[in-house]
C-alpha angles and dihedrals in degrees: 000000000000120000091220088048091051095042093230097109088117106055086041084066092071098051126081096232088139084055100043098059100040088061090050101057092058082070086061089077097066101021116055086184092081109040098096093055095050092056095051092049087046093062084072119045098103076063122010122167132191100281076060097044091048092054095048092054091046079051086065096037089061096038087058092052093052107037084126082077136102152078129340140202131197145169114259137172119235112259139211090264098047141253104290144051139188131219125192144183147151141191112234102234089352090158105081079188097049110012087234125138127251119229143183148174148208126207118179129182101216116315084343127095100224097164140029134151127179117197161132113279100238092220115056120254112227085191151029103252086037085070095036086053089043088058100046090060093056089044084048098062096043086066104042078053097053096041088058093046097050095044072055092059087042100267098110107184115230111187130034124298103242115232123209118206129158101219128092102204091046092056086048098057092051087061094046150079105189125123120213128175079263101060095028091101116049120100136257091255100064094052081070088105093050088060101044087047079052127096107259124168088000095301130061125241091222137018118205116225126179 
C-alpha cells in the first residue's frame, strides 16, 4: 500500500492525499460510519500510494451520496432501564499490519447516539472473546465517564447501564471471577468491566446483555 514499495512515491507527491484526509476527518465527528475507514486511510499518510489515493476518493464519492446523513437528536422521555446503553464489537485480527483487533463501541442517551469510538486494541487478542472483552472495558469506561457527566448536568442515573455484546464467553467472563489458562493472561485492566458489572456500594455501574 506504500507509496516507496509501489514505486509510485513520485507520482504520490503531486496528489493531495495529506489534505484529503485531514478534511475528512472533520466529517468523524458527526458519521460514525466512517470512522473505521479513516482511520485505515490515516495510517498512511507519511507514505500513501494509489490503492490509498483511490480509497480516499471512493470515501468522497460516498460522502457525497450520503450527505443526507448524520446525527440526530430528538426529544425523548427517561425510561425503566436508564438513560443510557452501551453497544459494543470487534473484528478478531482486524489489523493485516499488526495482527491486532479492531473495536468499537456505541454509546446512546436515550434515542440519541451521544458516543462512539472505532480502533486498534493497543495489546494483541489471541482470541476472539479476549477482543470482545477487550472491547467491552473500553466501552465500559466511556460509560462510567458519561454517567458522571450527565448526574453533573442534573440526570443522575439510578440503575445499571445495560451492555450489548454479542459473545458469550465474553459475557461470561464479566460475571466471573474465575480464572482458566485462557484468561490467565490478560491483564488487570481489562477486568475494569467486570468490576464495574460487579455490586459495589449495594448497586452495580453496567449490566452486560447479549
Amino acid at each position: 500500500m506504500c507509496g516507496s514499495k509501489t514505486g509510485t512515491a513520485d507520482k504520490m507527491k503531486s496528489l493531495p492525499y495529506k489534505e484529503l484526509i485531514g478534511c475528512i476527518l472533520y466529517c468523524c465527528l458527526t458519521r460514525p460510519d466512517i470512522c473505521a475507514i479513516i482511520s485505515e486511510l490515516a495510517k498512511y499518510t507519511a507514505d500513501p500510494g494509489m490503492p490509498m489515493w483511490r480509497a480516499g476518493l471512493h470515501l468522497l464519492k460516498y460522502l457525497h451520496s450520503t450527505s443526507s446523513m448524520g446525527l440526530v437528536f430528538n426529544p425523548s422521555s427517561p425510561t425503566s432501564q436508564g438513560d443510557f446503553r452501551g453497544f459494543s464489537d470487534s473484528g478478531f485480527n482486524g489489523s493485516k499490519d499488526t495482527v491486532r483487533s479492531r473495536c468499537g463501541h456505541l454509546v446512546y442517551f436515550r434515542s440519541c447516539l451521544v458516543g462512539f469510538k472505532s480502533l486498534i486494541q493497543r495489546a494483541t487478542a489471541l482470541s476472539s472473546c479476549e477482543a470482545e472483552y477487550m472491547a467491552a472495558t473500553q466501552l465500559t469506561k466511556d460509560v462510567v465517564f458519561f454517567r458522571m457527566f450527565a448526574s453533573e448536568l442534573g440526570f443522575p442515573q439510578k440503575v445499571p447501564t445495560q451492555l450489548a455484546i454479542d459473545n458469550k464467553a465474553a459475557i461470561a467472563m464479566t460475571q466471573s471471577r474465575m480464572m482458566t489458562c485462557r484468561t490467565r493472561h490478560m491483564r488487570r485492566r481489562e477486568h475494569y468491566v467486570r468490576e464495574q458489572a460487579a455490586e459495589q456500594s449495594g448497586a452495580p455501574v453496567v449490566r452486560v446483555l447479549p
